[in-house]
PDB file of N, CA, C and O in Angstrom, chain B, residues numbered from 101:
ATOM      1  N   UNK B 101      12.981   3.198  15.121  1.00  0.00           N
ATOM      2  CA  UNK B 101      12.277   3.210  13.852  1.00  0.00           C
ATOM      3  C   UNK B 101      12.373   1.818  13.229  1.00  0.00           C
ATOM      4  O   UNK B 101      13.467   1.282  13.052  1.00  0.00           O
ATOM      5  N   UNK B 102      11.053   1.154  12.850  1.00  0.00           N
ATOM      6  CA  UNK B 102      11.163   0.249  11.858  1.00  0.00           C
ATOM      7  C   UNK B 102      12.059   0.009  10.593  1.00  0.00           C
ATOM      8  O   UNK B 102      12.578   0.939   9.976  1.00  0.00           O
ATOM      9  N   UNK B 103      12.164  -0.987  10.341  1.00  0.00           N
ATOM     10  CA  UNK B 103      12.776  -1.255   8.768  1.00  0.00           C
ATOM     11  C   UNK B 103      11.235  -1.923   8.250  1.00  0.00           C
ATOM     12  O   UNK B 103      10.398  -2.590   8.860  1.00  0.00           O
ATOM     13  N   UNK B 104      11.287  -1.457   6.967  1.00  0.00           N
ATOM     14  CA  UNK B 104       9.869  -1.941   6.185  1.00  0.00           C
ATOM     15  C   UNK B 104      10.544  -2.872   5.384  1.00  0.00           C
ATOM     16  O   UNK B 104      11.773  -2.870   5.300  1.00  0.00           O
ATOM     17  N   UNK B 105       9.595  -3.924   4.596  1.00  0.00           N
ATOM     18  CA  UNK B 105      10.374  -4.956   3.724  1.00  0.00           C
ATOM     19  C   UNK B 105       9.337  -4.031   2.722  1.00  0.00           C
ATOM     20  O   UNK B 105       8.470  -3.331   3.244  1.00  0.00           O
ATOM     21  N   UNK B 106       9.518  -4.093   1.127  1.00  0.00           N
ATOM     22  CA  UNK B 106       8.803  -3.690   0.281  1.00  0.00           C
ATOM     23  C   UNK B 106       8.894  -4.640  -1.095  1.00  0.00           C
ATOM     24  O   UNK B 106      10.022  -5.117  -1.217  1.00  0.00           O
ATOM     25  N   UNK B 107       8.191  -4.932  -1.901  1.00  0.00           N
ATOM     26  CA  UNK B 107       8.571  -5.537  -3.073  1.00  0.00           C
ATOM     27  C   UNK B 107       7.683  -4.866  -4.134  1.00  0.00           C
ATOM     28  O   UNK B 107       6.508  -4.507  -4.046  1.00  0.00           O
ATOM     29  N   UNK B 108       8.746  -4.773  -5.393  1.00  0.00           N
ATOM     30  CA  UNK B 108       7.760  -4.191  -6.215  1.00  0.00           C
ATOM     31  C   UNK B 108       6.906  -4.694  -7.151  1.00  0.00           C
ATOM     32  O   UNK B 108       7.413  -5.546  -7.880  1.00  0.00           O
ATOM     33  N   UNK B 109       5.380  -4.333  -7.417  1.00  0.00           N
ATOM     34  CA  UNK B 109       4.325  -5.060  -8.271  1.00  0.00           C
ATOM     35  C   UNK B 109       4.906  -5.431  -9.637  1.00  0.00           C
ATOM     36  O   UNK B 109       4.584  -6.430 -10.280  1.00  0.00           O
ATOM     37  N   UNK B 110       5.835  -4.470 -10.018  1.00  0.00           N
ATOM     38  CA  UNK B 110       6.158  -4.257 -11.973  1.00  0.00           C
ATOM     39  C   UNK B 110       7.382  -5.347 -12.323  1.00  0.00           C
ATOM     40  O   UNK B 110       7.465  -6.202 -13.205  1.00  0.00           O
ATOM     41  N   UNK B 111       8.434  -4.889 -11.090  1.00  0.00           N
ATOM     42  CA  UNK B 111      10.089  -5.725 -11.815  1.00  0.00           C
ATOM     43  C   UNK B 111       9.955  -6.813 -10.700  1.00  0.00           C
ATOM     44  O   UNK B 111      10.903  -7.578 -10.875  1.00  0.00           O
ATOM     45  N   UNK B 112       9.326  -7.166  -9.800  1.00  0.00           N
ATOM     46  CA  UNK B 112       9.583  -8.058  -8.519  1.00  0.00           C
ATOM     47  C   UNK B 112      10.690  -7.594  -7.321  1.00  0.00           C
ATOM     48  O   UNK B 112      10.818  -8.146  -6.228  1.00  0.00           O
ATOM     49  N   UNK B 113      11.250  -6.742  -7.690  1.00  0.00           N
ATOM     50  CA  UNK B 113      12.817  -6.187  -6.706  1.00  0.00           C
ATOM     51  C   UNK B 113      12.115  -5.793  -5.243  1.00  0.00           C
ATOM     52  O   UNK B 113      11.263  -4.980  -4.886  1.00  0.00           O
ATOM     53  N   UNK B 114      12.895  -6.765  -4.620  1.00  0.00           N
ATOM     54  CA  UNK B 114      12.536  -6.611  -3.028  1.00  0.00           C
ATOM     55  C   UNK B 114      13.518  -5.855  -2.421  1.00  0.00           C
ATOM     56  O   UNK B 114      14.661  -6.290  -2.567  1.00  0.00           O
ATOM     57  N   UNK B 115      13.382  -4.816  -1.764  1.00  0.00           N
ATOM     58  CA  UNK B 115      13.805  -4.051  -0.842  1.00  0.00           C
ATOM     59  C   UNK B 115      13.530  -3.416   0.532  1.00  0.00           C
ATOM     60  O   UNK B 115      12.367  -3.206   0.876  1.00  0.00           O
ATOM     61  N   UNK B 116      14.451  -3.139   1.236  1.00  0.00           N
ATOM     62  CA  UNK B 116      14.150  -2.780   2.986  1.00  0.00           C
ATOM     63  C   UNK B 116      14.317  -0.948   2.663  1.00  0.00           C
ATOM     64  O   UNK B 116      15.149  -0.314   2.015  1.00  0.00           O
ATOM     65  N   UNK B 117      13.012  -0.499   3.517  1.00  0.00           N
ATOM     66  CA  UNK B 117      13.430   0.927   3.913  1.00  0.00           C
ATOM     67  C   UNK B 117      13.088   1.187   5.634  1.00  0.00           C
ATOM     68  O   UNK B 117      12.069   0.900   6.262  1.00  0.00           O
ATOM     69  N   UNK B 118      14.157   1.735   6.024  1.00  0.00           N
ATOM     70  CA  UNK B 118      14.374   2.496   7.438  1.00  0.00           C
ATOM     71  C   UNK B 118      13.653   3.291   7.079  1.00  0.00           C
ATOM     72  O   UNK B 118      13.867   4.036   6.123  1.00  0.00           O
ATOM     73  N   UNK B 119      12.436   3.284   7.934  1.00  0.00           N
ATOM     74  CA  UNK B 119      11.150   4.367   8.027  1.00  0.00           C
ATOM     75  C   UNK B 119      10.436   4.468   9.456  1.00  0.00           C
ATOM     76  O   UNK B 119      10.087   3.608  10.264  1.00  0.00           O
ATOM     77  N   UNK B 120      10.357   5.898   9.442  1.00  0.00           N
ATOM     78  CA  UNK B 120       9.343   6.285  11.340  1.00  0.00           C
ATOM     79  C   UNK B 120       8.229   5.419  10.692  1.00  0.00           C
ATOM     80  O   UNK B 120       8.124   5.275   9.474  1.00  0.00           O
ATOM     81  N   UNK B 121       7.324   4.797  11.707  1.00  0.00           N
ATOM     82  CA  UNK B 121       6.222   4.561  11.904  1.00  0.00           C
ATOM     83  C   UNK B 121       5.128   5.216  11.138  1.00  0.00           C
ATOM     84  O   UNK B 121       4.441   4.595  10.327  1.00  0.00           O
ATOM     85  N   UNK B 122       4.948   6.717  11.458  1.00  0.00           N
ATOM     86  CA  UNK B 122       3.879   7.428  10.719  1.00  0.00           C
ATOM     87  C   UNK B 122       4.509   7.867   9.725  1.00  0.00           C
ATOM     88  O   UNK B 122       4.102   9.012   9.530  1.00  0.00           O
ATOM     89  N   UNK B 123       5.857   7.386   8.431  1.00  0.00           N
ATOM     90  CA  UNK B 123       5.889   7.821   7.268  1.00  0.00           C
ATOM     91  C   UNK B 123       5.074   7.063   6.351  1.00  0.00           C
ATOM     92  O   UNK B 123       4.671   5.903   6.428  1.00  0.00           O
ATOM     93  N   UNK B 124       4.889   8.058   5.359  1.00  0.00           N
ATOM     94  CA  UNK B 124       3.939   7.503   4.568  1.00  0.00           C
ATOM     95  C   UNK B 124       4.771   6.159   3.874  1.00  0.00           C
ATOM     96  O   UNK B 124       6.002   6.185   3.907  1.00  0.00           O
ATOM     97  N   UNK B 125       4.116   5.072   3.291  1.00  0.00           N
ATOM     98  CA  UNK B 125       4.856   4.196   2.035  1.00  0.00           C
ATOM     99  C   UNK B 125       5.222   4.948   1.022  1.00  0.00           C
ATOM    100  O   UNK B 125       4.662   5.945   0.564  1.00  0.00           O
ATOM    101  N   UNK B 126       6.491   4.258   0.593  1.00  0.00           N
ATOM    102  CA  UNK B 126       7.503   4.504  -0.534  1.00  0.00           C
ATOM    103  C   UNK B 126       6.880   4.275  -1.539  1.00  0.00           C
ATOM    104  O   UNK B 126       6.753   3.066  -1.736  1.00  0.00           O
ATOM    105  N   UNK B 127       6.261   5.139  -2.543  1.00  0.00           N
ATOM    106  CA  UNK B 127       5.797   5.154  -3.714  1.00  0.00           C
ATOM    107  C   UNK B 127       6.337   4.856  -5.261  1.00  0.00           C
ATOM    108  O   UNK B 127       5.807   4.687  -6.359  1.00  0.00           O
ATOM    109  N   UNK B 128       7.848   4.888  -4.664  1.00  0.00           N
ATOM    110  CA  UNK B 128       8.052   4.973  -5.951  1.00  0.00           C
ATOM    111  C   UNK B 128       9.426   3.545  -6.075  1.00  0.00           C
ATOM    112  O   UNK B 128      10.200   3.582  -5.118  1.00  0.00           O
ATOM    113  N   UNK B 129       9.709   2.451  -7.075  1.00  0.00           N
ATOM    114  CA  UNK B 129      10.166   1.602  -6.602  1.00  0.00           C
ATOM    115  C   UNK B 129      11.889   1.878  -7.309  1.00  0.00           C
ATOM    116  O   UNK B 129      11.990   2.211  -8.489  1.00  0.00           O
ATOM    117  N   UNK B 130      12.962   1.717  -6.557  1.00  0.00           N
ATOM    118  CA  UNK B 130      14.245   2.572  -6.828  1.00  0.00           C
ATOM    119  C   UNK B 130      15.033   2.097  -8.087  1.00  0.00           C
ATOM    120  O   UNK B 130      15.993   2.703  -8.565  1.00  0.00           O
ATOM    121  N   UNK B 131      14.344   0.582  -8.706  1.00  0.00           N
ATOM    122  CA  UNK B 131      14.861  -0.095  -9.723  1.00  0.00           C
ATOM    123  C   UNK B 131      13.786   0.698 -11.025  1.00  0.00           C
ATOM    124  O   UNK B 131      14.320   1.432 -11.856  1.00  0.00           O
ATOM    125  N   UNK B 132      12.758   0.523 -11.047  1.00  0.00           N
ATOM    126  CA  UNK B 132      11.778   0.789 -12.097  1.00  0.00           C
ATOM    127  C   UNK B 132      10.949   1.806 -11.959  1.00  0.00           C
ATOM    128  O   UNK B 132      10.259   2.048 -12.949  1.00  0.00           O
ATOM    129  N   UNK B 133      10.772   2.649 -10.789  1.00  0.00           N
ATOM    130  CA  UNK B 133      10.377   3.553 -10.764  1.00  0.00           C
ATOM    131  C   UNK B 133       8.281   2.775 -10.740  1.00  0.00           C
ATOM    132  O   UNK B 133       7.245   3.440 -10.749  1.00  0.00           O
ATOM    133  N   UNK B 134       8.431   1.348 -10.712  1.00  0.00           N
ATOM    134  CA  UNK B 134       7.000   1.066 -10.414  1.00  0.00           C
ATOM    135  C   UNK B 134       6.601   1.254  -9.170  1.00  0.00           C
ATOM    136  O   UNK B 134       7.260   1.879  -8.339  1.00  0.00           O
ATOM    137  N   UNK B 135       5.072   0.524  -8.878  1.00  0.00           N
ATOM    138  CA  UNK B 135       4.767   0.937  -7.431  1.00  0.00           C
ATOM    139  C   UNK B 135       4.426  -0.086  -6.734  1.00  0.00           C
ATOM    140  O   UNK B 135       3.398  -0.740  -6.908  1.00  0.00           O
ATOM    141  N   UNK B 136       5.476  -0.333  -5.699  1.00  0.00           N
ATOM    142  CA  UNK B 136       6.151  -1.411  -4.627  1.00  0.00           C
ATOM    143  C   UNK B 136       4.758  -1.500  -3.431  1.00  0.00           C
ATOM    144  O   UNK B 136       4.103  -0.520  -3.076  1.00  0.00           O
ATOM    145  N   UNK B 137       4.571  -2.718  -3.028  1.00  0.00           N
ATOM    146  CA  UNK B 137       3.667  -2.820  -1.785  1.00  0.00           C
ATOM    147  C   UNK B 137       4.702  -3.369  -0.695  1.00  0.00           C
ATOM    148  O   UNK B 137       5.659  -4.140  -0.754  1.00  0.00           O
ATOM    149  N   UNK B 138       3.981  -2.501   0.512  1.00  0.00           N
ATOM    150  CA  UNK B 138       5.251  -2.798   1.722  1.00  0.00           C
ATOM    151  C   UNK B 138       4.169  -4.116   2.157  1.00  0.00           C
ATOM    152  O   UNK B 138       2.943  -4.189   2.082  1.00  0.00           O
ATOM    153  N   UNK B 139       5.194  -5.094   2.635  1.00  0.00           N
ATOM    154  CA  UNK B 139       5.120  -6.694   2.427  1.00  0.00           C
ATOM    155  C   UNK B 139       5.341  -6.393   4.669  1.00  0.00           C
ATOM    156  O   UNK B 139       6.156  -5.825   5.396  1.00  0.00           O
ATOM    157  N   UNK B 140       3.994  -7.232   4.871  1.00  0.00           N
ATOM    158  CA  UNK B 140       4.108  -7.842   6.519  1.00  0.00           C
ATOM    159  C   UNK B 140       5.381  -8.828   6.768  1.00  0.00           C
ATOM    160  O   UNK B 140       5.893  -9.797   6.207  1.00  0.00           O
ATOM    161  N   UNK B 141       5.590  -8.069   7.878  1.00  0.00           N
ATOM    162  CA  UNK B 141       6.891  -9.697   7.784  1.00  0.00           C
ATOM    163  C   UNK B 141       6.537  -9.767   9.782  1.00  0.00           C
ATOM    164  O   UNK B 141       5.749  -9.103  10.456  1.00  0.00           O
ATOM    165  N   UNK B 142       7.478 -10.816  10.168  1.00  0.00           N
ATOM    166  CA  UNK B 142       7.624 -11.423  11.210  1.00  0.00           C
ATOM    167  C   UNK B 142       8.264 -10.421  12.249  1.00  0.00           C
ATOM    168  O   UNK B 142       7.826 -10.552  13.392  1.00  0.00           O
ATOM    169  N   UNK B 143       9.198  -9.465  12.067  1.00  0.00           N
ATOM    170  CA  UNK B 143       9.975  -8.656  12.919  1.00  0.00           C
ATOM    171  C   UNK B 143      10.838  -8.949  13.458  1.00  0.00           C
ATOM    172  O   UNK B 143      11.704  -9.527  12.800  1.00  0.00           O
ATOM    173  N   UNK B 144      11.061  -8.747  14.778  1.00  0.00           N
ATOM    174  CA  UNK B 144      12.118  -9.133  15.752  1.00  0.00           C
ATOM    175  C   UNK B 144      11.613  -8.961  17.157  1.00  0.00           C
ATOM    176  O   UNK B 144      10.648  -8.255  17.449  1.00  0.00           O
ATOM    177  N   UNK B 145      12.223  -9.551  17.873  1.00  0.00           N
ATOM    178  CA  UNK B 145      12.108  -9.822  19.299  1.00  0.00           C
ATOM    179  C   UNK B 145      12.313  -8.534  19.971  1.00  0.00           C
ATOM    180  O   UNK B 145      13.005  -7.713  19.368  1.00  0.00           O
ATOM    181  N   UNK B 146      11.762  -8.171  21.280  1.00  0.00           N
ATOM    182  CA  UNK B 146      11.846  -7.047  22.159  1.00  0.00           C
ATOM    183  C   UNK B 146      12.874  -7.055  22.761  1.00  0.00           C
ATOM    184  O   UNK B 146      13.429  -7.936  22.104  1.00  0.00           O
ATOM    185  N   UNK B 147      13.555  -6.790  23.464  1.00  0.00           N
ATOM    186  CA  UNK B 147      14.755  -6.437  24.403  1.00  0.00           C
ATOM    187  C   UNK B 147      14.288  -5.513  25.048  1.00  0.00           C
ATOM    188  O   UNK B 147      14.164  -4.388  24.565  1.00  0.00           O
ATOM    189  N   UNK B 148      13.814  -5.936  26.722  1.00  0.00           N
ATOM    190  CA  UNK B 148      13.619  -4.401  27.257  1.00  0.00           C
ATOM    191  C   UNK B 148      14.733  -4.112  28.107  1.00  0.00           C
ATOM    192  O   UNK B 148      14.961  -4.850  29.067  1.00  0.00           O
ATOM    193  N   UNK B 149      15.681  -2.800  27.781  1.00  0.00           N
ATOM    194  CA  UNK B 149      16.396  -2.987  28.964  1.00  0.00           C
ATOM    195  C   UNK B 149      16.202  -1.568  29.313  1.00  0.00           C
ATOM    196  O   UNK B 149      15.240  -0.964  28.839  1.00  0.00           O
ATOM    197  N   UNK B 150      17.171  -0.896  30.228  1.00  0.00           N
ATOM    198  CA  UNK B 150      16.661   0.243  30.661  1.00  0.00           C
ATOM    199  C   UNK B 150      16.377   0.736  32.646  1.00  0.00           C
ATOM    200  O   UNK B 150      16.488   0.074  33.678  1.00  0.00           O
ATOM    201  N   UNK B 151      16.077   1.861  32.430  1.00  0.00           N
ATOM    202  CA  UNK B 151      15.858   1.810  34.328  1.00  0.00           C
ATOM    203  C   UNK B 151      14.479   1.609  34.690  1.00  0.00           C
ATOM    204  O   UNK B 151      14.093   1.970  35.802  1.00  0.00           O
ATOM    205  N   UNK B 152      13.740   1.099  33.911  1.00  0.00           N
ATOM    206  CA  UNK B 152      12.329   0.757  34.301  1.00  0.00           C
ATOM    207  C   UNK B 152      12.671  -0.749  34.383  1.00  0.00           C
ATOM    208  O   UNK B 152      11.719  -1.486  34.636  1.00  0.00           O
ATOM    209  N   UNK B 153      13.701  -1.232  34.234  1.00  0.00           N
ATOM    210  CA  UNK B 153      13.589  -3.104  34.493  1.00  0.00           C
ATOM    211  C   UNK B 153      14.916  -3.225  35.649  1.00  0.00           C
ATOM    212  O   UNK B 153      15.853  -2.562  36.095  1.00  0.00           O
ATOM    213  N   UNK B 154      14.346  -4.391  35.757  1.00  0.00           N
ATOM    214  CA  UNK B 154      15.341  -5.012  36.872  1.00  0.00           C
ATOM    215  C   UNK B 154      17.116  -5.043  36.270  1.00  0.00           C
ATOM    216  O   UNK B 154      17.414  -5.394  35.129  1.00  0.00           O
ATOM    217  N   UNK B 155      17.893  -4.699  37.084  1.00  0.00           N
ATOM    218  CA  UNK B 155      19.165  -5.310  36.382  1.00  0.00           C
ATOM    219  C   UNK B 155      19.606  -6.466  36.351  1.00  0.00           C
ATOM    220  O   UNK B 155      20.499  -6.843  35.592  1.00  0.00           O
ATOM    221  N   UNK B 156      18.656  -7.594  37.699  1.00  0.00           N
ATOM    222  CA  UNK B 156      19.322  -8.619  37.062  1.00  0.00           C
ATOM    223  C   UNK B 156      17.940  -9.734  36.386  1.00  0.00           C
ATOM    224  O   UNK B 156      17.372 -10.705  36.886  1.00  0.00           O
ATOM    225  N   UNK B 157      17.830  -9.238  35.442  1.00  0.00           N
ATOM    226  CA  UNK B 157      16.810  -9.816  34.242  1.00  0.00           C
ATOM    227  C   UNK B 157      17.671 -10.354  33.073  1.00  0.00           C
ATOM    228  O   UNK B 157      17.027 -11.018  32.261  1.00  0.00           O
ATOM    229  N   UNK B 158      19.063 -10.200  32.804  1.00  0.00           N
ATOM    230  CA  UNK B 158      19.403 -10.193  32.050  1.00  0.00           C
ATOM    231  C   UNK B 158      20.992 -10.916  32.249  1.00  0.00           C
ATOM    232  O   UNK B 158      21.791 -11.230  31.367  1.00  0.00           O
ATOM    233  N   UNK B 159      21.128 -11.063  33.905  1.00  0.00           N
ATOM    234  CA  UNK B 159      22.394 -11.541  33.895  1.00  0.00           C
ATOM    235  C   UNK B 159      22.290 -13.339  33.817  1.00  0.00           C
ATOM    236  O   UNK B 159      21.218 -13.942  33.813  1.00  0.00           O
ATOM    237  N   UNK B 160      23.697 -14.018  33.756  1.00  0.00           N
ATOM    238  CA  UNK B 160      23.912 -14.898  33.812  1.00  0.00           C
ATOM    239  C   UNK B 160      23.321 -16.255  34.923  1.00  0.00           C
ATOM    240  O   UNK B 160      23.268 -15.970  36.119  1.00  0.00           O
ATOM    241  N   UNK B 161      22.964 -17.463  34.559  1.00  0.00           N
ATOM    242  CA  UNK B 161      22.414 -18.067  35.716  1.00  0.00           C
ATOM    243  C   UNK B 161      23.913 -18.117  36.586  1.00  0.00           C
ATOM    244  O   UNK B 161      23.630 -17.894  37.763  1.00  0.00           O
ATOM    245  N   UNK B 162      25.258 -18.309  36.448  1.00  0.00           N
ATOM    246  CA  UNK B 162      26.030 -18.225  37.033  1.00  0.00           C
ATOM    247  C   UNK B 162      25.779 -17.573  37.877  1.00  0.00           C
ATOM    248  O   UNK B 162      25.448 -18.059  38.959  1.00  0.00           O
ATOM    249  N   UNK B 163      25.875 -15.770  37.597  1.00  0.00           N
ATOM    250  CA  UNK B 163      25.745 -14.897  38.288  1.00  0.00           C
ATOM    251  C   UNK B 163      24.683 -15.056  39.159  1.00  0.00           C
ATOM    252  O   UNK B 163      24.730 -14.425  40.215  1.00  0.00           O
ATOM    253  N   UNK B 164      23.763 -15.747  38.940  1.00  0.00           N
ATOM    254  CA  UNK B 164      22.330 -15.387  39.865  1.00  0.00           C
ATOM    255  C   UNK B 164      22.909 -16.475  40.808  1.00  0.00           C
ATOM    256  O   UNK B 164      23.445 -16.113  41.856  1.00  0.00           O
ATOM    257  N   UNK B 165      22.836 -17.655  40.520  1.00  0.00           N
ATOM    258  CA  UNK B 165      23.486 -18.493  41.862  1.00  0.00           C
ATOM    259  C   UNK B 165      24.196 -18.179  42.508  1.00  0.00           C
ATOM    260  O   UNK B 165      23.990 -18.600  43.646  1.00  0.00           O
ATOM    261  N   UNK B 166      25.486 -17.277  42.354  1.00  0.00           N
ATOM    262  CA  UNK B 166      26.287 -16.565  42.933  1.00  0.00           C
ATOM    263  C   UNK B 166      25.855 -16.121  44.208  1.00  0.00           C
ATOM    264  O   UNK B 166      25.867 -16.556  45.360  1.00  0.00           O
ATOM    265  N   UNK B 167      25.222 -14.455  43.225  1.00  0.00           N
ATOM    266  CA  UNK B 167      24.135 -13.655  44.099  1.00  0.00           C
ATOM    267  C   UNK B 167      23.492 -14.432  44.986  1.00  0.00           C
ATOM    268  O   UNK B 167      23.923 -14.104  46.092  1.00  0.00           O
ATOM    269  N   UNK B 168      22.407 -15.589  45.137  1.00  0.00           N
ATOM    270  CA  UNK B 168      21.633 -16.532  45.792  1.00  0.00           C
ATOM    271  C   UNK B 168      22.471 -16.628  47.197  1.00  0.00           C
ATOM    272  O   UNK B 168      22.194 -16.105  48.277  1.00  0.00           O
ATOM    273  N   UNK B 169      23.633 -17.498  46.830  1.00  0.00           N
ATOM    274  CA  UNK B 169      24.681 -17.769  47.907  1.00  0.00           C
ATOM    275  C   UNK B 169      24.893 -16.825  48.871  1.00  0.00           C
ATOM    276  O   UNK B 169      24.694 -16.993  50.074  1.00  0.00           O
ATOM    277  N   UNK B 170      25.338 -15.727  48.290  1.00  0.00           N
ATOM    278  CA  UNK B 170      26.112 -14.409  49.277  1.00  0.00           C
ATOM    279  C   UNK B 170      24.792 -13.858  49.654  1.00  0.00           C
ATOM    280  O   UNK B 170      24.684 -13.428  50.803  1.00  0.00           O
ATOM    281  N   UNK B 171      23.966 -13.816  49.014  1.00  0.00           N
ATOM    282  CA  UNK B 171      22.415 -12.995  49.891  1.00  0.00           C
ATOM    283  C   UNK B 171      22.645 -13.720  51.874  1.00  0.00           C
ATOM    284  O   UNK B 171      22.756 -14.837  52.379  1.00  0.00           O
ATOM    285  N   UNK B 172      22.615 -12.402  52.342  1.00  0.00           N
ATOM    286  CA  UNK B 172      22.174 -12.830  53.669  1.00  0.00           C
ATOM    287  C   UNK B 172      20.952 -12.882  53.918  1.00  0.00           C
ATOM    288  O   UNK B 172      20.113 -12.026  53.636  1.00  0.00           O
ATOM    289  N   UNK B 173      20.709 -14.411  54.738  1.00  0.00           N
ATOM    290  CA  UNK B 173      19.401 -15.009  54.936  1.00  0.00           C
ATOM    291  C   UNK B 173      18.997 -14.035  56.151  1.00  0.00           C
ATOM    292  O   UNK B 173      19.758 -13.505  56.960  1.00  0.00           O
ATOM    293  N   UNK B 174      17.551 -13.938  56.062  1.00  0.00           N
ATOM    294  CA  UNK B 174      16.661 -13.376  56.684  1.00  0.00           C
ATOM    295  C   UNK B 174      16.515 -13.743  57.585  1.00  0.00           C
ATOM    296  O   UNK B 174      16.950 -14.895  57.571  1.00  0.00           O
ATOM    297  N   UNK B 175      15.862 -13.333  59.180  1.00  0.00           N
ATOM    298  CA  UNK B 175      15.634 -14.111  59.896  1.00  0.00           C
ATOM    299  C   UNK B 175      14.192 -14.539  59.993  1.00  0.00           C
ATOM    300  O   UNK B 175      13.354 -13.740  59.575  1.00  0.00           O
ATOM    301  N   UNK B 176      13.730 -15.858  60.558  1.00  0.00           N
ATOM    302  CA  UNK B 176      12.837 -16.629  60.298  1.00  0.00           C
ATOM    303  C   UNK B 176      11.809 -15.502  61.729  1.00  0.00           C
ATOM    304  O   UNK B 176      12.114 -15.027  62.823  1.00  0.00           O
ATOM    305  N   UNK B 177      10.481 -15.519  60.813  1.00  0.00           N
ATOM    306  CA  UNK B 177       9.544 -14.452  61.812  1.00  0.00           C
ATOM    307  C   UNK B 177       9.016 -15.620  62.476  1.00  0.00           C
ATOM    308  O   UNK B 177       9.010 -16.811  62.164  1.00  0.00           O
ATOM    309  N   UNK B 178       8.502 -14.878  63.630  1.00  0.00           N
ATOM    310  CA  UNK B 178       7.985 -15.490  65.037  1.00  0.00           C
ATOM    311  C   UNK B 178       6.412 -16.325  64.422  1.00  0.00           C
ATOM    312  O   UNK B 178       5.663 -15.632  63.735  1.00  0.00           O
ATOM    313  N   UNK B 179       6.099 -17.477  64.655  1.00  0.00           N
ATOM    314  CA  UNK B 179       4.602 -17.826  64.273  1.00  0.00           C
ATOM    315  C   UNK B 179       3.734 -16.950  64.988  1.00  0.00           C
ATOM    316  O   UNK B 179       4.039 -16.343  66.015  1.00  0.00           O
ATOM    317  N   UNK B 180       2.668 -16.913  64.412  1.00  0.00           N
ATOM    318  CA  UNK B 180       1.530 -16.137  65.147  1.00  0.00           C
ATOM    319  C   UNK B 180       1.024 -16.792  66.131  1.00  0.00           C
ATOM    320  O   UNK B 180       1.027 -17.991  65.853  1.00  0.00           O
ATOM    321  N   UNK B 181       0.475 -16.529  67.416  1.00  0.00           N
ATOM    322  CA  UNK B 181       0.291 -17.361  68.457  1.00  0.00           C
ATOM    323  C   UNK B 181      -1.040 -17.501  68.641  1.00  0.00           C
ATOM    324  O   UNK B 181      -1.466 -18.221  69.544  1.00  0.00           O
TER     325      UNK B 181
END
């Protein structure tokens, strides 16, 4: 669930509400009881993690060079003749 930023038209008091997506806007403003417009802002960055992504998306370049090293090399296929 989102956090909304809101500020109100009457006293100026800016405030955040934790709200689902399809709730309606906060009508009523918690200092003055005026009526607040929820304000666009910038957000935050995605993080996908989960079993639909790779696990190593997220590890260390250490770790990946590591991994790189110990991978056993493949063997080289025959050219086509």
């Amino acid at each position: 669930m989102p956090t909304y930023e809101y500020r109100c038209s009457s006293c100026d008091h800016h405030f955040e509400a934790f709200q689902s997506i399809s709730a309606s806007p906060i009508a009523n403003c918690p200092e003055c009881d005026g009526r607040p417009q929820r304000l666009i802002s910038g957000g935050a960055g995605l993080l996908f993690k989960g079993s639909g992504f790779y696990a190593t998306d997220y590890r260390s370049e250490s770790y990946k060079a590591k991994a790189k090293d110990e991978a056993p090399s493949k063997p080289a296929s025959p050219a086509p003749s």
